[in-house]
Backbone as CSV, one residue per row, in Angstrom:
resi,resn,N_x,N_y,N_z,CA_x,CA_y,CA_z,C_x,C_y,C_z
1,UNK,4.614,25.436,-30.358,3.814,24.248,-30.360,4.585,23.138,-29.635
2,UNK,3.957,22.785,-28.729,4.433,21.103,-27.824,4.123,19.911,-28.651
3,UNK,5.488,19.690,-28.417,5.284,18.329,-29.432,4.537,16.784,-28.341
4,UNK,3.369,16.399,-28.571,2.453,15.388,-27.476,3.373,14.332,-27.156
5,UNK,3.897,13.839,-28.215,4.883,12.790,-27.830,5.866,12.688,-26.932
6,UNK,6.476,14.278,-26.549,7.357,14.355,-25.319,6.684,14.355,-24.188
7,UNK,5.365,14.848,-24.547,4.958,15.321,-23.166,4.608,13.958,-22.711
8,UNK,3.987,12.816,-23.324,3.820,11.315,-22.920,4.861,10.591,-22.544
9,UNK,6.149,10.991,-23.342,7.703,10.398,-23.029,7.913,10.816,-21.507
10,UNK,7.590,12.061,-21.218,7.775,12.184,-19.199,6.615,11.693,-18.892
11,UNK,5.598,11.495,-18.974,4.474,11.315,-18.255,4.923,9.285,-18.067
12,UNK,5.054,9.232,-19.122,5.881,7.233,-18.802,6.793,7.240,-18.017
13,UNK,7.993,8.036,-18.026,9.245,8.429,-17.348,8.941,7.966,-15.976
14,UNK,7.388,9.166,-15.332,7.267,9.560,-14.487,6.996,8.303,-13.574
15,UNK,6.140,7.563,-14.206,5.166,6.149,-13.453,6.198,5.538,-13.574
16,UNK,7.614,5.709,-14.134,8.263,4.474,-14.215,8.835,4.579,-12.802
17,UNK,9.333,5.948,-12.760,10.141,6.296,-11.276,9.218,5.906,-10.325
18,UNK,8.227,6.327,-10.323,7.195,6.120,-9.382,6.933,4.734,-9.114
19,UNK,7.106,3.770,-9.973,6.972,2.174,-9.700,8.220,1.401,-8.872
20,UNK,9.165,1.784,-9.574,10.424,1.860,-9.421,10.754,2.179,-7.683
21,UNK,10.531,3.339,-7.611,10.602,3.770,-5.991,9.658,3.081,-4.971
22,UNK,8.342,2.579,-5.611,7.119,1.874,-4.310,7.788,0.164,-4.304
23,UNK,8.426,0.044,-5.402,9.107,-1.721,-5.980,10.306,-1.423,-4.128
24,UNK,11.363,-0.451,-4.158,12.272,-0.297,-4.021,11.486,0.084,-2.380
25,UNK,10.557,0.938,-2.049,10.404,0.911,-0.707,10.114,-0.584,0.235
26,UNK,8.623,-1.142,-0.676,8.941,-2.208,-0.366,10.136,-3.252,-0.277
27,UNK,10.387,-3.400,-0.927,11.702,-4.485,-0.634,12.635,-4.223,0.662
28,UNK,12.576,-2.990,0.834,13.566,-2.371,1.751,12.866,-2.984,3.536
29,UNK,11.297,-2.757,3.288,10.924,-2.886,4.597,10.415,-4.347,4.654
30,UNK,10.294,-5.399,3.518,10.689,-6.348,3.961,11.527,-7.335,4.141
31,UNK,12.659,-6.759,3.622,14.055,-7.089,4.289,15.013,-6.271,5.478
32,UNK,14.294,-5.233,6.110,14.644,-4.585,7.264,13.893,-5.238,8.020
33,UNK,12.410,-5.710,8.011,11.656,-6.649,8.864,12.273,-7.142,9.986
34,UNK,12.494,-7.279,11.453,12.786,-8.450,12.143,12.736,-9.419,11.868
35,UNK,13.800,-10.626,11.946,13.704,-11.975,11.748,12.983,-12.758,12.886
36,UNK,12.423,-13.767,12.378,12.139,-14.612,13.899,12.203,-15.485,13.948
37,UNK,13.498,-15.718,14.393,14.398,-16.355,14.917,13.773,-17.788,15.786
38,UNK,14.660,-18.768,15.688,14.096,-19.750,16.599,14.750,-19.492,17.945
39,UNK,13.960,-19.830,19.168,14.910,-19.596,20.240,15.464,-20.932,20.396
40,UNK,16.691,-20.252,21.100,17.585,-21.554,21.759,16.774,-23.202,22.304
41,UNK,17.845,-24.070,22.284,17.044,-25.260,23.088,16.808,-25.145,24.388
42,UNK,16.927,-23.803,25.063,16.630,-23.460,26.390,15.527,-23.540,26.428
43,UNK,14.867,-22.764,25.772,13.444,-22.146,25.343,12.683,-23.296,25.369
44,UNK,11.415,-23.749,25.970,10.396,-24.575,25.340,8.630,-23.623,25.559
45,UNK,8.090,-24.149,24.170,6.629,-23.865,24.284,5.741,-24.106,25.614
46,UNK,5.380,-22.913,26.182,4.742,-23.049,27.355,3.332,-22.300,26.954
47,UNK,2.305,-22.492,27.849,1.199,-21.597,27.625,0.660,-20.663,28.846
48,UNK,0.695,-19.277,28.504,0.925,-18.581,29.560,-0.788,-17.754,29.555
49,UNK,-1.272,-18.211,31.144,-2.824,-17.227,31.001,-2.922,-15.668,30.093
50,UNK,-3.288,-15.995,29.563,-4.368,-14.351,28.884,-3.057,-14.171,27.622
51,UNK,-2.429,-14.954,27.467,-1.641,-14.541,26.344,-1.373,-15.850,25.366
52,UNK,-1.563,-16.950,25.698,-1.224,-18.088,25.116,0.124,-18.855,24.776
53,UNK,0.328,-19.445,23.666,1.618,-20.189,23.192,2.033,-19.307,23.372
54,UNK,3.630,-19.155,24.569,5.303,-18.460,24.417,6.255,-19.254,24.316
55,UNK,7.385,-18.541,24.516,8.156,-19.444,23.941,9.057,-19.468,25.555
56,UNK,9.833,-20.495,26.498,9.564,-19.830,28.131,11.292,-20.267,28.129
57,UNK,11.593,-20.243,29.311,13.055,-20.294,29.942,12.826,-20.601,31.457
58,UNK,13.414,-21.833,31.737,13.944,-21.418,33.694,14.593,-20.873,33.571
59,UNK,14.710,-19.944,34.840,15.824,-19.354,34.964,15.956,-19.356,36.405
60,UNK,17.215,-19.510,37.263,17.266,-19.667,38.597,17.601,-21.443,39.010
């Protein structure tokens, strides 16, 4: 005879790991995320056809 109470003791276990690990993926990918960064004072807001606000540079 199975005692029900164990079998509920893993079945909690289980969702705990399982929360535990989706808590733990997330965090991971939004702190692996790219930062975005400010650019340099080189950089100023320009607006470029078919793409809009960038962020631009002379160069030359």
């Amino acid at each position: 005879m199975t005692n029900p109470n164990k079998t509920g003791a893993f079945a909690r276990t289980g969702r705990r790991i399982a929360a535990v690990t989706v808590i733990a993926v997330a965090s991971l990918a939004i702190i692996g995320s790219t930062a975005q960064a400010k650019p340099k004072d080189e950089y100023y807001p320009c607006w470029v056809e078919g793409h809009g606000w960038m962020h631009c540079k002379d160069v030359g």
